[in-house]
Wavefront OBJ file of the C-alpha trace (Angstrom):
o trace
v 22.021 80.815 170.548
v 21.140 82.249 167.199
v 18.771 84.672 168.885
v 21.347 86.137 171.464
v 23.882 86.577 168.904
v 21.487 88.608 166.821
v 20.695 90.987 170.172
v 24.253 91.432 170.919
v 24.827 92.895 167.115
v 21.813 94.952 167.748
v 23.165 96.575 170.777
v 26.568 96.870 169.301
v 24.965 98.856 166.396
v 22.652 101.371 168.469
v 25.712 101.793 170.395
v 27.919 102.765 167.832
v 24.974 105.204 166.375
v 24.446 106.964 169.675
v 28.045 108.061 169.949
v 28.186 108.788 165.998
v 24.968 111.159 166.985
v 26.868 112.470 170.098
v 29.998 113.499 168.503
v 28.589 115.557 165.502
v 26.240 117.234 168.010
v 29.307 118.443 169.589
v 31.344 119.217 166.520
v 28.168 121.500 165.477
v 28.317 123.638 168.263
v 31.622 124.119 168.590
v 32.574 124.878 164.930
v 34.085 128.374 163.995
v 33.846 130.170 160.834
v 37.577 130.433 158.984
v 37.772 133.510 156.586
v 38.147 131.643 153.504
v 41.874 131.628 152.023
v 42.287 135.251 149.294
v 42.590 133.435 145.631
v 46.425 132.729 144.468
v 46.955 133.287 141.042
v 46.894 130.919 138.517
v 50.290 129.975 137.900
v 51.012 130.689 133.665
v 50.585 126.676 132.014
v 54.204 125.651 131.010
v 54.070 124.803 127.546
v 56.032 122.085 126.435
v 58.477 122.917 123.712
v 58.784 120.510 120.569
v 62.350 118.709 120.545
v 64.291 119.644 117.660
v 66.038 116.384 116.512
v 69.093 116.668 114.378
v 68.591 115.703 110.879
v 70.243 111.909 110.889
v 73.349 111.567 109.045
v 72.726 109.613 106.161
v 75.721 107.023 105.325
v 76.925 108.099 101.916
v 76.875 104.689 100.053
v 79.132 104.810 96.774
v 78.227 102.943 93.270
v 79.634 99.705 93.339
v 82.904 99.874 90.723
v 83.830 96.902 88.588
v 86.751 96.070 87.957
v 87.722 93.572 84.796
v 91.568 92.057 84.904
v 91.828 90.988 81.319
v 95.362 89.223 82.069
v 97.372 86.594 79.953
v 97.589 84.336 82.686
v 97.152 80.740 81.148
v 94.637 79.869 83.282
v 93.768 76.331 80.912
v 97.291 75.458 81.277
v 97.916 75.231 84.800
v 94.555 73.414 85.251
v 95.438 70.835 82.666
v 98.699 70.241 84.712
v 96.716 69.206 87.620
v 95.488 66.459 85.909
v 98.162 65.848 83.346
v 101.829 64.916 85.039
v 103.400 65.490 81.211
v 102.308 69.422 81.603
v 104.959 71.385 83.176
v 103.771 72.897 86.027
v 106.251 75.736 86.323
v 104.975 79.194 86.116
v 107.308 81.725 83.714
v 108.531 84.832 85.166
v 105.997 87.006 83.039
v 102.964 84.869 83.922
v 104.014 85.181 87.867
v 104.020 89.107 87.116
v 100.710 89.010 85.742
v 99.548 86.777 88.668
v 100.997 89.237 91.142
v 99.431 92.171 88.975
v 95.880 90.748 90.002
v 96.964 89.857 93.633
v 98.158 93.387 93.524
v 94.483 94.927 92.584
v 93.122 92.343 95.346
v 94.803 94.255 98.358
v 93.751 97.692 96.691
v 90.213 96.573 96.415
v 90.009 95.361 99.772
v 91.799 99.258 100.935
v 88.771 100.587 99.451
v 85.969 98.365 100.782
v 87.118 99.421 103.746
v 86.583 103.212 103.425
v 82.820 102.884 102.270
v 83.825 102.582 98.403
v 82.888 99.048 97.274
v 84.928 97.886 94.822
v 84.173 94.246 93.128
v 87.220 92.319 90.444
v 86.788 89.738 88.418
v 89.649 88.151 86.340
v 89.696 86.610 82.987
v 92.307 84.728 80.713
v 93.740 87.198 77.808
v 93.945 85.155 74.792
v 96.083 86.515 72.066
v 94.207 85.780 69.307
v 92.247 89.278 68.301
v 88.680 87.000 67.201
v 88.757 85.681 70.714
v 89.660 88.195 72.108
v 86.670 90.042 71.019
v 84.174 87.607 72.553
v 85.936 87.786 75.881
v 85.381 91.312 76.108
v 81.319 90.585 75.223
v 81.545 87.911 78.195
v 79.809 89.161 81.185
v 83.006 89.313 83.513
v 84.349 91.936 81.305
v 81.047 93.267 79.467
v 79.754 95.127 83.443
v 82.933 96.458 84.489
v 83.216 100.087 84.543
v 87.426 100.163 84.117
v 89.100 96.806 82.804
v 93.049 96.649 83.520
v 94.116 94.697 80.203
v 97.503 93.434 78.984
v 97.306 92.326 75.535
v 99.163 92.202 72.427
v 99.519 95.782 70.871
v 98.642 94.984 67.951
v 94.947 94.046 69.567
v 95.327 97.452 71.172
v 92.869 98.972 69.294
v 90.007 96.467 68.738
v 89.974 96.358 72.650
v 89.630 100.319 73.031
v 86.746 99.840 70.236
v 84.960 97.355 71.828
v 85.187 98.832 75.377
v 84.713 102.578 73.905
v 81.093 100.711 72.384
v 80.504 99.505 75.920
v 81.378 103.283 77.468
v 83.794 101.802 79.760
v 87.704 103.013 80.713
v 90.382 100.379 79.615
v 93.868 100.784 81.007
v 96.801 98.926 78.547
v 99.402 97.866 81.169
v 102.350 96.579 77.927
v 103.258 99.458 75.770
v 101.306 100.266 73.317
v 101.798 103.288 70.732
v 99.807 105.816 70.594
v 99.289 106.514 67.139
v 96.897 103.491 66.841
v 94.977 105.203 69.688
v 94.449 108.271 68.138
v 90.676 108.052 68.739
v 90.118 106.215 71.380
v 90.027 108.970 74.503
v 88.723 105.559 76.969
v 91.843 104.355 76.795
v 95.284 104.981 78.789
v 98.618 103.362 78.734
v 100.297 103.025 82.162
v 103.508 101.756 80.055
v 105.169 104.861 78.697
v 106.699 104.937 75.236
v 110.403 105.304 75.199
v 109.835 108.424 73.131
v 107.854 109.923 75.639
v 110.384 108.567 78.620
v 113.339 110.101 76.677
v 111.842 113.590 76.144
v 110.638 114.335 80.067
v 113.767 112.297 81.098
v 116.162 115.283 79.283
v 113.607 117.716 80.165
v 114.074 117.444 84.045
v 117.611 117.479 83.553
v 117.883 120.612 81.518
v 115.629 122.269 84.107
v 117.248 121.480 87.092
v 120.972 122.313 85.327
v 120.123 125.016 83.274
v 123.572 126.108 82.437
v 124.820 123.045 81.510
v 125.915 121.630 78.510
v 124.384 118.138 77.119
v 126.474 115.492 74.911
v 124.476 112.514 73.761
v 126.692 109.922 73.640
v 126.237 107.084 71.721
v 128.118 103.239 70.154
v 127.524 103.117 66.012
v 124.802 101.391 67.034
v 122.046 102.413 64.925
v 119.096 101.441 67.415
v 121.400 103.645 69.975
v 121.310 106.651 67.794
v 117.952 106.401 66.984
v 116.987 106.647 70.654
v 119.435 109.394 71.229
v 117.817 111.436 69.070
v 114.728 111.546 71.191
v 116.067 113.055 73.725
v 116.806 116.214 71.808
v 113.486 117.803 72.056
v 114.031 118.227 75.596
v 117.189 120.021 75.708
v 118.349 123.036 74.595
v 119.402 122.954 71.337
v 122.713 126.185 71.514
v 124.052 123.396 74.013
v 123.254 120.430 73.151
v 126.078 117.869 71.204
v 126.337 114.354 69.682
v 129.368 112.550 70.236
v 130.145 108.627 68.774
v 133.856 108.635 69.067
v 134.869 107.429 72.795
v 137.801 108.971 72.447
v 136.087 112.692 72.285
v 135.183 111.818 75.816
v 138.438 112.745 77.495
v 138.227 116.088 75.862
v 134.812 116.641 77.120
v 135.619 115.542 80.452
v 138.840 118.017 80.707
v 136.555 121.024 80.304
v 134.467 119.817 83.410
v 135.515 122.805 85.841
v 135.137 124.795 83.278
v 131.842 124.176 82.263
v 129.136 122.405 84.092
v 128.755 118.936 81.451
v 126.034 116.474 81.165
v 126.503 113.514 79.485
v 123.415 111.113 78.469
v 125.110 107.638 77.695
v 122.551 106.040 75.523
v 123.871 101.975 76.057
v 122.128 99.257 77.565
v 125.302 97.193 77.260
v 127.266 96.649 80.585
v 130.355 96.077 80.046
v 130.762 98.659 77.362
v 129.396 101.384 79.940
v 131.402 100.310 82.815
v 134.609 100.978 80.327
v 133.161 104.205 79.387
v 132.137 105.546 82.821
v 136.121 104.760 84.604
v 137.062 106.222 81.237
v 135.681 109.556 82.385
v 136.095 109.213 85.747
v 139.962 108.946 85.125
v 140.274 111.859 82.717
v 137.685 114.621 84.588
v 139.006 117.493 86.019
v 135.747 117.870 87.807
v 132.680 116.363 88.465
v 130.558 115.538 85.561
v 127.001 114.111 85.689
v 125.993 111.361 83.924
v 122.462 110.063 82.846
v 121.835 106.144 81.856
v 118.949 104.543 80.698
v 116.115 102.598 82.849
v 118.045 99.356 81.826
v 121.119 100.609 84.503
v 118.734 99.391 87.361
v 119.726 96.243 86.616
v 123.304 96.179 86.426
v 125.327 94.312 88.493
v 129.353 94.576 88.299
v 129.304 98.420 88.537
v 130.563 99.984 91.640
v 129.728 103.498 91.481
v 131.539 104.690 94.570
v 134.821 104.092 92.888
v 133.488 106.707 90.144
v 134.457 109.902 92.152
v 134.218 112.374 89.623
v 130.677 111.265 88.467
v 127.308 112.139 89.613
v 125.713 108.941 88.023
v 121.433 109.332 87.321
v 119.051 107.441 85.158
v 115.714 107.586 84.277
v 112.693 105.521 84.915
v 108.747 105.184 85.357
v 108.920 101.560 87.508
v 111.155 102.786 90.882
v 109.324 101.861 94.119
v 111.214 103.749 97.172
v 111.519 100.762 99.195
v 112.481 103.153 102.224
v 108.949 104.295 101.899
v 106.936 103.736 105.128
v 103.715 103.204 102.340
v 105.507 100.942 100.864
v 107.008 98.944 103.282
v 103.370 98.470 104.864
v 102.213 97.270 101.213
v 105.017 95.135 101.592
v 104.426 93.758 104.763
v 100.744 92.779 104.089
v 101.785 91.390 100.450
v 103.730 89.095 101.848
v 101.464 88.034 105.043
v 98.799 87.192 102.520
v 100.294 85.363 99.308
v 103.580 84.378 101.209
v 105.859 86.328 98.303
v 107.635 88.816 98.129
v 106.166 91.450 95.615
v 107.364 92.198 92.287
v 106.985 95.690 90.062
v 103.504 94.293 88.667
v 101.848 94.007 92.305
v 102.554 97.750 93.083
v 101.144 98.454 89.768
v 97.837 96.641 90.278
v 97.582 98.124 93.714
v 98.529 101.826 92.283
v 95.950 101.107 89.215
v 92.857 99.949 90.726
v 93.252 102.952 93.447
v 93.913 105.334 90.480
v 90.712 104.359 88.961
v 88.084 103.197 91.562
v 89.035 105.115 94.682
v 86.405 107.886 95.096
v 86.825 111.583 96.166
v 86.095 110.736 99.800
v 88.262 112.243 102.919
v 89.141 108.958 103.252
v 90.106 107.839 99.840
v 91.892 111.197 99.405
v 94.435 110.051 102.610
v 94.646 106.833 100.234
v 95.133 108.395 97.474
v 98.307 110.294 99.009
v 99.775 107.098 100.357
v 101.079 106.155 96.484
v 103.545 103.917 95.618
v 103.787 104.219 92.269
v 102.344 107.814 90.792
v 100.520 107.352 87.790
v 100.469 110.921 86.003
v 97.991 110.503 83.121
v 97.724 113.273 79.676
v 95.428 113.016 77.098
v 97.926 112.932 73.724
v 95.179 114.823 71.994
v 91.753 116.236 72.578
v 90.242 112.691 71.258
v 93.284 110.579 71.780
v 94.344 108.392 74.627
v 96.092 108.884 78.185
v 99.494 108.246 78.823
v 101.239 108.162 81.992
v 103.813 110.550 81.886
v 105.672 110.050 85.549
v 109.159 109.737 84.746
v 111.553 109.310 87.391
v 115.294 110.813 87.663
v 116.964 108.110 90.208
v 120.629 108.924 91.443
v 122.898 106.551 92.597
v 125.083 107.586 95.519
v 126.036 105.703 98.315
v 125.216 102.206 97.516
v 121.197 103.939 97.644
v 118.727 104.695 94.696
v 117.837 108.653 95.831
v 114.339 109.638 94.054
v 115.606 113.348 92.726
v 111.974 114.465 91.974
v 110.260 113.211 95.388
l 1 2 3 4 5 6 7 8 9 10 11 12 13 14 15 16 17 18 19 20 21 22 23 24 25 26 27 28 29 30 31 32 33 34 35 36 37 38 39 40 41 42 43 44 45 46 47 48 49 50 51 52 53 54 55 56 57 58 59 60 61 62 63 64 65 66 67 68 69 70 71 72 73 74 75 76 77 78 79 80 81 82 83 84 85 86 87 88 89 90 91 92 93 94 95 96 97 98 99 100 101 102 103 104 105 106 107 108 109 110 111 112 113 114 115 116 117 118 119 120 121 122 123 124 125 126 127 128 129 130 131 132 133 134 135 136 137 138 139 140 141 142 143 144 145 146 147 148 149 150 151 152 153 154 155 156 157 158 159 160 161 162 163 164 165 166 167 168 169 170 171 172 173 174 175 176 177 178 179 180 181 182 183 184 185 186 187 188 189 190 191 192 193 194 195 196 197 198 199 200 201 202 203 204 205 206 207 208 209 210 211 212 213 214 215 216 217 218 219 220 221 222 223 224 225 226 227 228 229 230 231 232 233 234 235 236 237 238 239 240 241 242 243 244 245 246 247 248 249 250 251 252 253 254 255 256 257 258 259 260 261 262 263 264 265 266 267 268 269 270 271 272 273 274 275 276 277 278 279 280 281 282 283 284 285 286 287 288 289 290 291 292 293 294 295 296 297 298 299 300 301 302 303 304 305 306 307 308 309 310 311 312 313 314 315 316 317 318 319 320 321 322 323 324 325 326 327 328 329 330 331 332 333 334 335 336 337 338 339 340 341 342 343 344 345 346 347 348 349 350 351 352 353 354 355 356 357 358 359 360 361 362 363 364 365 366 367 368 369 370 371 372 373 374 375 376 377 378 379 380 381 382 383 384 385 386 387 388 389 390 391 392 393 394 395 396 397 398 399 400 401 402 403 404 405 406 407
């Protein structure tokens, strides 16, 4: 068997070769010759062109600013009354302004982080002692800040612009301070401003926006009230400008009131004795006159106003939040979402602070910066003194509403 296998693969192969032989014999002689194709040319090599890749956009990352709260906040006490049931654990109304200060410059900080400029607070008890005082200030909390937002005794004023001066940071007095014991201190600023600066821009506005008025500065014979009246004289025009202690001059003043376009700045923090005073005039003007209080009206109570037809009531201040404001109703809004208050005067001012002094010059922190609550408006006293804020407010009341005149 293995024998015929190999014969029938032998026969198989010759086979195949015979016809293999055959079938190029016959391709060879009937082959023709085929001009061969004319040469194409060479089509030019595309050269691949290097991709230009814009230059990536580098994310601008902003220093880190510290911020130091140096705040009287009694921090030891209200621990202690955790622990001690013979500690009262009620918080006074100026420590809950301080507290709301710092929750204040919490929700500004975290504003910030969001728009690329990292902003980092820390918050330490004020003590009122000046010795420890000093230490705190070498502490590390308040030793790396770049700004610290302190309220502290004025007389410690100064030894804190010193010290923080020595450690080349800004420090920002948030109780008034004067600004004669700054006189060399150009790190420092006072958000508070001094009744004697308040009094001069308060009478200047006034003057500018009636400029052919005539100003009386009326005043009790109080001697604290006279004293402040007289700081308001710098600001007015002195040809029209009148002092008048005798109520009873009042009538005469207000009789001329057609006649001559009056002013008169009523220099009393006393209710009662203004509300007199103001229906006083009201019943014997022949006109309307305008009168201008003092910040302390803001507060009054048992005056109605819109009985007071012949008045155009104003006063001056540098702590009015428009609470029509859309900013500040947002403020508002998250204020209360997050600390379950509502917010007093100091948590605008820790907002407006900390994004007066760490917001950058970013597009973005420049729409922050326009959303204010609270302008600060900062001048150097001298050319090595401090900065005061110098933002005073003219507030008219008209219609049961507080109407911002300088908006």
């Amino acid at each position: 068997m293995m024998r015929k296998y190999r014969t029938d693969i032998g026969f198989s192969v010759m086979k195949y070769l015979f016809c293999a032989m055959a079938f190029m014999g016959m391709s060879c002689s009937t082959q023709k010759k085929v001009p061969a194709p004319a040469p194409q040319p060479t089509p030019p090599k595309t050269v691949a062109k290097d991709t230009v890749h814009a230059p990536a956009t580098k994310e601008v990352v902003h220093k880190e600013i510290k911020i130091g709260l140096l705040l009287p906040l009694d921090i030891k006490k209200h621990l202690d009354a955790l622990t001690d049931t013979s500690v009262d654990m009620g918080m006074d109304a100026y420590t809950l302004s301080q507290l709301q200060f710092a929750e204040g410059a919490m929700l500004a900080a975290d504003s910030l982080n969001m728009t690329k400029q990292m902003v980092s607070i820390k918050i330490s008890d004020a003590p009122a002692d000046s010795f420890y005082l000093s230490n705190k200030l070498y502490k590390p909390d308040m030793l790396h800040a770049d700004v610290i937002l302190a309220s502290v005794p004025a007389a410690n004023a100064a030894t804190a612009a010193r010290i923080a001066k020595l450690h080349k940071q800004k420090i920002v007095f948030t109780q008034p301070v004067s600004t004669t014991s700054l006189t060399s201190y150009d790190n420092a600023y006072l958000a508070a401003t001094s009744t004697t600066t308040q009094c001069e821009i308060a009478a200047a506005k006034l003057a500018s926006a009636m400029p052919a008025a005539h100003f009386f500065l009326f005043t009790s014979d109080n001697k604290r009230e006279q004293d402040i009246a007289v700081l308001f004289k710098p600001g007015l025009p002195a040809s029209k400008t009148y002092s008048i202690t005798n109520k009873a001059k009042l009538d005469s003043v207000a009789k001329h009131a057609l006649r001559h376009e009056q002013v008169i700045i009523m220099v009393s923090s006393d209710e009662g004795f203004v509300s007199s005073t103001l229906n006083q005039i009201n019943a014997a003007a022949d006109g309307t006159i305008t009168i201008m209080g003092l910040p302390t009206w803001e507060n009054f109570e048992s005056i109605d106003y819109s009985l007071l037809k012949n008045l155009r009531v104003i006063y001056f201040t540098t702590g009015f939040v428009n609470s029509n404001d859309e900013h500040v109703k947002d403020f508002r809004n998250k204020y209360i979402s997050r600390y379950n208050a509502e917010p007093m005067f100091a948590a605008y001012q820790g907002f407006e602070l900390v994004m007066e002094f760490a917001a950058n010059k970013t597009d973005e922190n420049r729409k922050q910066q326009k959303k204010r609550l609270l302008p600060f408006k900062f001048t150097q006293i001298d050319s090595h003194g401090c900065f005061e804020n110098q933002y005073v407010r003219l507030i008219e009341v008209k219609n049961y509403e507080l109407i911002p005149l300088d908006e």
